[in-house]
RODO-490638 format. One line per field, with one value per residue (C-alpha): residue number from 1; residue in one letter; chain; x, y, z. Coordinates in Angstrom, 1 decimal. Each point is the difference from the previous one (the first is absolute). Example, Ala and Ser with C-alpha at 12.3 -4.5 7.8 and 13.67 -1.06 7.14 Angstrom:
REM residues 2
pos = c(1	2)
code = c(A	S)
unit = c(A	A)
u = c(12.3	1.4)
v = c(-4.5	3.4)
w = c(7.8	-0.7)
//
This chain:
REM residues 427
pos = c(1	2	3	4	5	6	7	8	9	10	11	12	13	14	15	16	17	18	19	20	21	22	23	24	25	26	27	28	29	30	31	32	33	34	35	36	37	38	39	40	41	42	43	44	45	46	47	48	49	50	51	52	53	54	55	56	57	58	59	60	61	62	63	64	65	66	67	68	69	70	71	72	73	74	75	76	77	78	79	80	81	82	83	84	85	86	87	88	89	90	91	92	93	94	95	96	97	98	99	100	101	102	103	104	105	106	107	108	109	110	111	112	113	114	115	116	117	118	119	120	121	122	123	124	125	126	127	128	129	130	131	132	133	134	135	136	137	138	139	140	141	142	143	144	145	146	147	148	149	150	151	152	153	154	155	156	157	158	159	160	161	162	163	164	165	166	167	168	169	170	171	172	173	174	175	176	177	178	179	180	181	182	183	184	185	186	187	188	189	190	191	192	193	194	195	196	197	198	199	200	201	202	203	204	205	206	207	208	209	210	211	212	213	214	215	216	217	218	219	220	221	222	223	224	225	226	227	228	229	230	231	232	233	234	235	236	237	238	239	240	241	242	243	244	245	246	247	248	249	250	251	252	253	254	255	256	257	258	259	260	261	262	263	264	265	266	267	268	269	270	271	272	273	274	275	276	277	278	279	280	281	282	283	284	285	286	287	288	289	290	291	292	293	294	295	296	297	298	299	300	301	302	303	304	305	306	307	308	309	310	311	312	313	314	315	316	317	318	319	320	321	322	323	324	325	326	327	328	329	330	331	332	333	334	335	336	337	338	339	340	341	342	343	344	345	346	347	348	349	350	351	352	353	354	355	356	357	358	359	360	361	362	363	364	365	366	367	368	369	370	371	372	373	374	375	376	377	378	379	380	381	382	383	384	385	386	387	388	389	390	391	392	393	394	395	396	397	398	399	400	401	402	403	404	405	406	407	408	409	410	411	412	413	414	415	416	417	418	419	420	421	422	423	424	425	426	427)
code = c(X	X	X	X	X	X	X	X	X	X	X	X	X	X	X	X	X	X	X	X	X	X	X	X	X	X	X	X	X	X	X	X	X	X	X	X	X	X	X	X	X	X	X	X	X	X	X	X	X	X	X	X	X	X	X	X	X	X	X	X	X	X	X	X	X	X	X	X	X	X	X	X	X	X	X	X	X	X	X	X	X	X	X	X	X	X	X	X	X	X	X	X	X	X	X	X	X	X	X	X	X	X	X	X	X	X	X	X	X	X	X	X	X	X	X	X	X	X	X	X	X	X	X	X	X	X	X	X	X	X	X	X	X	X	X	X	X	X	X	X	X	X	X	X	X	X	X	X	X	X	X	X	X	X	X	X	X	X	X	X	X	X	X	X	X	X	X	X	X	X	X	X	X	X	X	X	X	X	X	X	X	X	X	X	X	X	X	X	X	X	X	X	X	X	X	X	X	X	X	X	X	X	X	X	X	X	X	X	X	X	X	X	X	X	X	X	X	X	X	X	X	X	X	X	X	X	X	X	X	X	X	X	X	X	X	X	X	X	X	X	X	X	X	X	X	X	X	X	X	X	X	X	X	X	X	X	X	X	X	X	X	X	X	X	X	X	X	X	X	X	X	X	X	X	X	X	X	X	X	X	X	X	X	X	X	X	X	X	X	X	X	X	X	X	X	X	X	X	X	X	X	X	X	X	X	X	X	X	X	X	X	X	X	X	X	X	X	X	X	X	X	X	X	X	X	X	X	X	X	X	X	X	X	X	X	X	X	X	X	X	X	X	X	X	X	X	X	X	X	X	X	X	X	X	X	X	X	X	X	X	X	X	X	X	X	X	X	X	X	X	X	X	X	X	X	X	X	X	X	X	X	X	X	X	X	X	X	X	X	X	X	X	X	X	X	X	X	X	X	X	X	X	X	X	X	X	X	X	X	X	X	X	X	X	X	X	X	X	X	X	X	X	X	X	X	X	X)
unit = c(A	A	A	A	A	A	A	A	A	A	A	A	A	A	A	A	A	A	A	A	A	A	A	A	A	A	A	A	A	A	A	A	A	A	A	A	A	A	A	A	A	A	A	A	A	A	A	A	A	A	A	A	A	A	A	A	A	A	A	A	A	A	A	A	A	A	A	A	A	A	A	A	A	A	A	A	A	A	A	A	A	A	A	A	A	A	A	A	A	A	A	A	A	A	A	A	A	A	A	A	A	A	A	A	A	A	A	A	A	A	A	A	A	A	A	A	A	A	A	A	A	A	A	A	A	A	A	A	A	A	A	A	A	A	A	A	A	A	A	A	A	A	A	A	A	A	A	A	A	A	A	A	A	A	A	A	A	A	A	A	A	A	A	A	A	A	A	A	A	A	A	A	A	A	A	A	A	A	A	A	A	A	A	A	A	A	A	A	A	A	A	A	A	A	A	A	A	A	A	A	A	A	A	A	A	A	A	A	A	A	A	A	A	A	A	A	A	A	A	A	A	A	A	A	A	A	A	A	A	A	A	A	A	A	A	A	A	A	A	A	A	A	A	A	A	A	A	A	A	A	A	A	A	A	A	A	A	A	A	A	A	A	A	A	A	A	A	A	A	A	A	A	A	A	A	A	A	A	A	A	A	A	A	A	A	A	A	A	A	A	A	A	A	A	A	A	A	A	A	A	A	A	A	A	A	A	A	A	A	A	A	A	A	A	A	A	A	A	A	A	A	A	A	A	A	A	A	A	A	A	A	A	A	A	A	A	A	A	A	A	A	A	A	A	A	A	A	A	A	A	A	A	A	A	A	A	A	A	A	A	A	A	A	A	A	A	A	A	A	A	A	A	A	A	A	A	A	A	A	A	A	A	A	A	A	A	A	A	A	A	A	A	A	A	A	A	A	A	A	A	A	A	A	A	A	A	A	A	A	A	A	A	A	A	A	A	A	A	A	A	A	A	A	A	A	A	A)
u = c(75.3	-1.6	-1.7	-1.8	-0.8	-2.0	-2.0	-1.1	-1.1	-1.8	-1.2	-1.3	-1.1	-2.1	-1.4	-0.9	-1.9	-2.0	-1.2	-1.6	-1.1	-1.7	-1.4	-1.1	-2.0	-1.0	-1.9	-1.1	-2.0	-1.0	-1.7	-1.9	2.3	1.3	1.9	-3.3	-0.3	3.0	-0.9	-2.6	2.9	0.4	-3.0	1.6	3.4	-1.0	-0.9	-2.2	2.2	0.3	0.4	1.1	-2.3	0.7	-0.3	-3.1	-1.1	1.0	-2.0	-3.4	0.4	0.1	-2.8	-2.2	0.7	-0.1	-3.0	-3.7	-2.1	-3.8	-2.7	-1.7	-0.7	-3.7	-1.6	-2.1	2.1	1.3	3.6	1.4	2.5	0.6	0.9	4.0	-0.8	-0.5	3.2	1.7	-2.0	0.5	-1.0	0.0	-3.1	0.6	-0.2	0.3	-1.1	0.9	-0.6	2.2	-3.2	-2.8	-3.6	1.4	-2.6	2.0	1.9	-3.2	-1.6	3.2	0.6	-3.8	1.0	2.8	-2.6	-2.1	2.5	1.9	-3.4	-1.2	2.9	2.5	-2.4	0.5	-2.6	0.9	0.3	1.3	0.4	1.4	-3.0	-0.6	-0.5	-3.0	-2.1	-0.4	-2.9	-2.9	2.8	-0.2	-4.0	-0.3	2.0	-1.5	-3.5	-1.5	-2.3	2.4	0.4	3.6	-0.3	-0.3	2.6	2.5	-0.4	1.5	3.7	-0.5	3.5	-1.6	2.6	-2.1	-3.4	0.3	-2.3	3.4	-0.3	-3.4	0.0	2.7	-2.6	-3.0	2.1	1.9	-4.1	-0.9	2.7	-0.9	-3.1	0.6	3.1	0.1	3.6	-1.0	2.4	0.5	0.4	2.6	1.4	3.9	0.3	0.1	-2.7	-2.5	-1.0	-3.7	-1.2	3.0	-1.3	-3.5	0.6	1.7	-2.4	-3.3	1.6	0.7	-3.8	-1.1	1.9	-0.4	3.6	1.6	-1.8	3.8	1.1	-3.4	0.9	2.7	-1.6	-2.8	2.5	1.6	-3.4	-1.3	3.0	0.9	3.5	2.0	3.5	1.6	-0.3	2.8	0.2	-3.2	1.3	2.5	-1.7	-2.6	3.0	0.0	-4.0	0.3	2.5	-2.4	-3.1	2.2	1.1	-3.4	-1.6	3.2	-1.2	-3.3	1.0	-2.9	0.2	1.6	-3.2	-1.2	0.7	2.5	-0.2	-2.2	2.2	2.9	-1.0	-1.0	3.1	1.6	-2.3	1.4	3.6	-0.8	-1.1	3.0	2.0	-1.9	1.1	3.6	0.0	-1.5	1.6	3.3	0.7	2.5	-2.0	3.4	-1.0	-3.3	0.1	2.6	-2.6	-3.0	1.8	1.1	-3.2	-1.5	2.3	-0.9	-3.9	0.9	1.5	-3.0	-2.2	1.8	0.7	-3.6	-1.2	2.1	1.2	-1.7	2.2	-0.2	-0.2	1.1	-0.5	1.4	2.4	3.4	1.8	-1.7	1.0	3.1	2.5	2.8	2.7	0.2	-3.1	-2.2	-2.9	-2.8	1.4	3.5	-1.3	-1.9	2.8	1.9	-3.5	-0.5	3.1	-0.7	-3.8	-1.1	0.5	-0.2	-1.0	0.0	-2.0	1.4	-0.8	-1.9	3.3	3.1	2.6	3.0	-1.4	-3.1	1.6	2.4	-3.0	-1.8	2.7	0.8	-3.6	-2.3	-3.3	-1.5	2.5	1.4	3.6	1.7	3.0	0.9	0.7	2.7	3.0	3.5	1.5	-1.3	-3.4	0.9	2.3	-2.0	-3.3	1.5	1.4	-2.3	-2.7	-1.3	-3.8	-0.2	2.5	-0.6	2.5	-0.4	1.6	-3.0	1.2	0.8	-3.5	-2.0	-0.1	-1.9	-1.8	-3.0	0.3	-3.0	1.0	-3.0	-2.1	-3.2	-1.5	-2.2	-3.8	-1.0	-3.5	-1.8	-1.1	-1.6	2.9	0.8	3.2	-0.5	-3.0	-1.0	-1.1	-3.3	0.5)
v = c(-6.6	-0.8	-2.5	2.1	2.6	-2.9	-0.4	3.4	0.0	-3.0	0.7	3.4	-1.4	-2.4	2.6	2.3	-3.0	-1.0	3.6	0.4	-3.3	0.7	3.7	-1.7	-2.5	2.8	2.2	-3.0	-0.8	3.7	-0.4	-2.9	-2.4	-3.2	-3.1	-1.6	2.8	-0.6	-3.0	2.7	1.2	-2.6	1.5	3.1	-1.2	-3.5	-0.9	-3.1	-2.8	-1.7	-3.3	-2.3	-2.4	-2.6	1.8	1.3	-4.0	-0.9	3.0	-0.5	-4.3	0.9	2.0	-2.2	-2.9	1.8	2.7	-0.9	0.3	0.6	-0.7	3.1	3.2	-0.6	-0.5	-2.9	-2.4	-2.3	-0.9	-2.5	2.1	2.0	-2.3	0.2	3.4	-1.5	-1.1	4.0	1.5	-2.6	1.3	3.5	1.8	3.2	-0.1	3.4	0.5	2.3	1.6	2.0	2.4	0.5	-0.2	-3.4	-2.4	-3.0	1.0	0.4	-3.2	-2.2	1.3	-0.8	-3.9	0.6	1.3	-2.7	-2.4	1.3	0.3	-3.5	-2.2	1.9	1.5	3.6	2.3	3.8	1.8	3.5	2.1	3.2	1.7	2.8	-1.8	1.4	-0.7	-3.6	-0.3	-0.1	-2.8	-2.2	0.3	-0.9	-3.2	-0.9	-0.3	3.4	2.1	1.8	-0.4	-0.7	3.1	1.7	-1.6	0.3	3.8	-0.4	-0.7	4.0	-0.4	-0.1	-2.7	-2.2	0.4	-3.1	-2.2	-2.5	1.5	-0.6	-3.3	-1.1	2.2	-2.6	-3.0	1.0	0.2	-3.5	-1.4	1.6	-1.0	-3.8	0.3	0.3	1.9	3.0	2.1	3.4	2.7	3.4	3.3	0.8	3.3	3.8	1.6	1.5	0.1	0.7	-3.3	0.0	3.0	-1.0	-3.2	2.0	2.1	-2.6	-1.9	3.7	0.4	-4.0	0.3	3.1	0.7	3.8	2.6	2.2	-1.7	0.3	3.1	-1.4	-3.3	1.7	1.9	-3.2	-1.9	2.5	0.8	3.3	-0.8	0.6	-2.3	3.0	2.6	-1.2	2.3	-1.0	-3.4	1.1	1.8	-3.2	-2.2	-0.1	0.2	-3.2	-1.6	0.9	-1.7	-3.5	0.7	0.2	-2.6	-2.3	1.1	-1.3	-3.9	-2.1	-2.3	-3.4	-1.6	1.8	-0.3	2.5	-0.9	3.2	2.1	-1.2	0.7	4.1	0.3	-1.0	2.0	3.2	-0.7	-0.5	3.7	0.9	-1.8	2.1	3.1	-1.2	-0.6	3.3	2.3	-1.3	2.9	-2.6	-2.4	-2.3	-0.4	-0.1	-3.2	-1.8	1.1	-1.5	-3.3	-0.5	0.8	-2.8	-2.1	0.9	-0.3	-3.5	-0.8	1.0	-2.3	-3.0	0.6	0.8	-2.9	-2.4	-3.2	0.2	-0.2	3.9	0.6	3.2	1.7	3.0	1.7	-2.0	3.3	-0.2	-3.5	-0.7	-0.5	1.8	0.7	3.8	0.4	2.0	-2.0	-1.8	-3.5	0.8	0.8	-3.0	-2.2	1.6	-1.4	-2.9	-1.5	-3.4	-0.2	2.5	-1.5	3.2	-0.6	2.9	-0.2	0.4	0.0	1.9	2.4	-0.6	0.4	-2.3	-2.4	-0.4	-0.8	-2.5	-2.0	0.6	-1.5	-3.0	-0.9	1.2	0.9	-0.1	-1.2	0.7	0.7	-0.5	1.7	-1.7	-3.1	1.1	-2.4	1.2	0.7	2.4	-0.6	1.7	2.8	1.1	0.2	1.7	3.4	2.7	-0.4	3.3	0.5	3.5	2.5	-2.1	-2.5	-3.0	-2.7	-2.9	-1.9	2.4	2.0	-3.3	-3.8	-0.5	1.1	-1.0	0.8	0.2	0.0	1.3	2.7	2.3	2.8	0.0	1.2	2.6	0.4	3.2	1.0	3.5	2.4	-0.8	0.5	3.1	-1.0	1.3	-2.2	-0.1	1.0)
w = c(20.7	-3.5	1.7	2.5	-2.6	-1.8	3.4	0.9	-3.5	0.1	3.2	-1.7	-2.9	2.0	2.2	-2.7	-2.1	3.7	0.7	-3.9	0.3	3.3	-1.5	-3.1	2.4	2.3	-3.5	-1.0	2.9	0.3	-3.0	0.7	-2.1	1.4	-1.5	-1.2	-2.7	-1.0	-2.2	-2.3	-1.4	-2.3	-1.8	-0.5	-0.6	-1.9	-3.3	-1.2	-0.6	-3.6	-0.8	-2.7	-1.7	1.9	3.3	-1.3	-1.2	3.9	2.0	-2.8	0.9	3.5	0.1	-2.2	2.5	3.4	-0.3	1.2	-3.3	0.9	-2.8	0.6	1.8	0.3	3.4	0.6	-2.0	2.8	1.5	-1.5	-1.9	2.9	2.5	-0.4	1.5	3.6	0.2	-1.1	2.4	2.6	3.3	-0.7	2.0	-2.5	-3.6	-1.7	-3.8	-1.8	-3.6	-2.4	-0.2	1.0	-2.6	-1.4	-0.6	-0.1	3.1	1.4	-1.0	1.1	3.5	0.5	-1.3	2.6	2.7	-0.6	0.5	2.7	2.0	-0.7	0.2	2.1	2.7	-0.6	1.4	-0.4	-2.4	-0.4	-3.2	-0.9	0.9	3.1	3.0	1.5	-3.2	0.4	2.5	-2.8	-1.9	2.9	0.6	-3.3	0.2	3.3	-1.6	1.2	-2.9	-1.5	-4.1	-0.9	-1.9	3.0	1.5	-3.0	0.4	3.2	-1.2	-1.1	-2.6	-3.6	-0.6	1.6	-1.7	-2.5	-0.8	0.8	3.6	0.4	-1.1	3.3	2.6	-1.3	0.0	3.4	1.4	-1.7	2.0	3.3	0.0	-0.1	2.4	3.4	-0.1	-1.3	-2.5	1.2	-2.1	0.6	-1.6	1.2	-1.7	1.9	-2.4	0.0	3.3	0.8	0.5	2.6	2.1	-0.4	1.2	3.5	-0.1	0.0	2.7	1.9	0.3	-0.1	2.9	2.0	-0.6	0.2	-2.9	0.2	-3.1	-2.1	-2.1	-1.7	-0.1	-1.8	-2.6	-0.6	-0.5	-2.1	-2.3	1.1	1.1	-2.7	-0.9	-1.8	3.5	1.3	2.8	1.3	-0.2	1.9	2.4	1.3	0.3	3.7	0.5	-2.3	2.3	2.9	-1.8	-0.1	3.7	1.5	-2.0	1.4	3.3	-0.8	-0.2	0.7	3.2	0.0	-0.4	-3.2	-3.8	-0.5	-3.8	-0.6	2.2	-2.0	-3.1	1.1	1.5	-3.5	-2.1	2.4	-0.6	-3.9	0.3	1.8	-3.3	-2.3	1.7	0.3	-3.6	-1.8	2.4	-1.4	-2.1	-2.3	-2.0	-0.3	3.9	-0.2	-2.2	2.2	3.4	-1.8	-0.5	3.7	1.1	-2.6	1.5	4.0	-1.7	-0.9	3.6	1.5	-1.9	0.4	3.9	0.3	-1.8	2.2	-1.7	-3.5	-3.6	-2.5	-3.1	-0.6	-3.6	-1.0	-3.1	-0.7	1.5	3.3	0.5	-0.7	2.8	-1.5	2.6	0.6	-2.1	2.4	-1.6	1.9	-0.6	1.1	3.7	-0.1	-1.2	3.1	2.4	-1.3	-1.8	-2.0	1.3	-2.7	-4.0	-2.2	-3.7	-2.2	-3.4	-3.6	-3.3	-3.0	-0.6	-1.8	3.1	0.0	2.7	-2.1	-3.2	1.8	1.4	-3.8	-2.0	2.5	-1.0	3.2	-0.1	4.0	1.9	3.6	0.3	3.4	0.8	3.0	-1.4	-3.1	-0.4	0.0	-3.4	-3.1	1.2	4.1	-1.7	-3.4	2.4	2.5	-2.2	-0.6	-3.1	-1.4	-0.7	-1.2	1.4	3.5	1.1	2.5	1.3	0.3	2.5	2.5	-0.8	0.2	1.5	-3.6	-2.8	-1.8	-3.7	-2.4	-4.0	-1.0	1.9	-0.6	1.4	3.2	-0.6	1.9	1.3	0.1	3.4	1.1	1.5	3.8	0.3	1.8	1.1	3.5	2.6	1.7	3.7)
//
């Protein structure tokens, strides 16, 4: 008898612990949460490990002996320290860089050493920055030979961020190189906003084409800024006249026998308008941030599938590409597309956050750290917990295949343009 009172109540007991197991699942995935996320939660519930001196003594040795150390972050100053680089990025046909923030000079200055050499000894040939993607036509003109001042062209990128005399100096070099190789670099924006060169790149190829004049009006309040982000229920409202825009210009596919390059890309530029609208007619901004880093990420997609078989370089703030499981962030989708094929390296340095110190006191100065490669031991575990920089925690390698850490940086120096960032287009 006692013994088949002890089954029914295991029997219960086990049926009880399966149904909130199974309703626990069941919210969880209601909520967008899957098992991925659940390995975040050590930067909420973990602490930054300490470690004795000697632990300390082994991680700083290791580091010291296993890190690539480059000379300098100058462009221009050859390979040769860079060459252990090849062999981390192996065949990787994405590289993303990143930076800690944005207006840093030395940031600036190194990724363009990293452009340089990615370009011209590992064949990459794209390029695409956190910059709106319909405001690149002028960029690639420029680098392509055509009159066009790089001023001109470095107005394009629209962000203010980008306005450095650091930024500048990559646009000249990246046209020096095109034009004494036959393999042109190509140059691209991946972000949602603003989006008037967007609709007036529809909208040129509308009348270059004797296409339909029933989307002109809101072509025309896009091009000439009267479309404002904040009137959400306008947004709202051309929703579906946006979706019909993409579906006729689908409809319009060239024949087999012509370049459908062209068509392509206005077919893109209409579904980067129909991202904007997604995005600002989100009424929570939480949202609105995750939307505008899926859609970086779908931006992305479509430039490497349109520009069949070539390596990217893809440049763009540390929190946009890291690959964070449950993230929401550009890099994380990405991660999910393209798995070991894309080599993320975030940038670091300039701030007193625990990482930085770490590399600091083992006696770093510019030096590549790759994460994939750690050793088992103190070196695997202390790497591995969370490091705080500010009230922000994150665990490296799980953010990041590398980083590239700077000891020392400065300032970028901005260049003082006339106003165009709400410039209106000529039509």
């Amino acid at each position: 008898m006692k013994n088949k009172n002890f089954i029914l109540k295991a029997k219960r007991f086990l049926i009880i612990t399966l149904s909130i197991t199974v309703l626990i699942m069941v919210v969880m995935w209601a909520f967008g949460i899957r098992f991925e996320h659940l390995k975040t939660l050590r930067l909420i519930f973990c602490e930054p490990m300490e470690l004795s001196a000697k632990e300390r003594t082994e991680v700083y040795e290791w580091l010291q002996k296993n890190t690539i150390n480059l000379t300098t972050i100058e462009a221009g100053s050859g390979f040769e320290d860079m060459m252990p680089l090849k062999a981390m990025i192996g065949d990787a046909h994405i590289v993303s860089l990143g930076e800690h923030s944005h207006l840093n000079g030395s940031f600036y200055k190194v990724k363009h050493r990293m452009v340089e050499f990615l370009v011209s000894e590992m064949d990459f040939t794209v390029f695409a920055i956190e910059a709106p993607f319909g405001c690149t036509y002028k960029i690639n003109e420029y680098l392509l030979g055509e009159d066009v001042s790089p001023q001109e062209a470095l107005e394009e990128l629209v962000y203010k961020v980008w306005r450095t005399e650091e930024i500048l100096e990559m646009l000249i070099w990246m046209r020096e190189y095109n034009a004494t190789h036959d393999k042109k670099l190509k140059f691209y924006g991946l972000d949602t906003r603003p989006v008037f060169r967007c609709a007036k790149v529809v909208y040129d190829y509308l009348r270059r084409t004797n296409g339909t004049q029933d989307y002109d009006d809101i072509l025309l309040e896009w091009i000439t800024l009267k479309i404002d982000r904040s009137d959400r229920d306008k947004l709202k409202n051309i929703i579906g006249e946006v979706r019909n825009l993409i579906s006729y210009l689908e409809s319009q596919c060239p024949a087999a026998n012509q370049d459908k390059k062209e068509w392509e890309y206005v077919v893109q530029n209409s579904k980067v308008l129909l991202q904007y609208v997604l995005r600002f007619s989100t009424d929570n901004r939480s949202k609105r941030s995750d939307i505008r880093d899926e859609h970086m990420a779908d931006n992305v997609k479509w430039i490497i599938d349109h520009e069949e078989g070539t390596k990217t370089i893809l440049w763009a703030a540390n929190p946009h590409i890291t690959v964070l499981p449950g993230s929401g962030c550009m890099g994380a989708y990405l991660r999910r597309m393209y798995g070991d094929k894309m080599l993320v390296i975030a940038l670091i340095g300039g701030r007193k956050g625990s990482i930085e110190a770490l590399l600091a006191e083992a006696g770093l100065k510019i030096s590549v750290l790759d994460f994939r490669s750690l050793p088992k031991g103190i070196v695997l575990e202390y790497l591995n917990s969370p490091f705080r920089s500010g009230g922000i925690k994150t665990i490296y390698p799980l953010s990041y295949d590398a980083v590239l850490y700077i000891e020392s940086t400065s300032g970028a120096h901005m260049i003082e343009t006339q106003e165009f960032l709400f410039r209106v287009p000529e039509i």
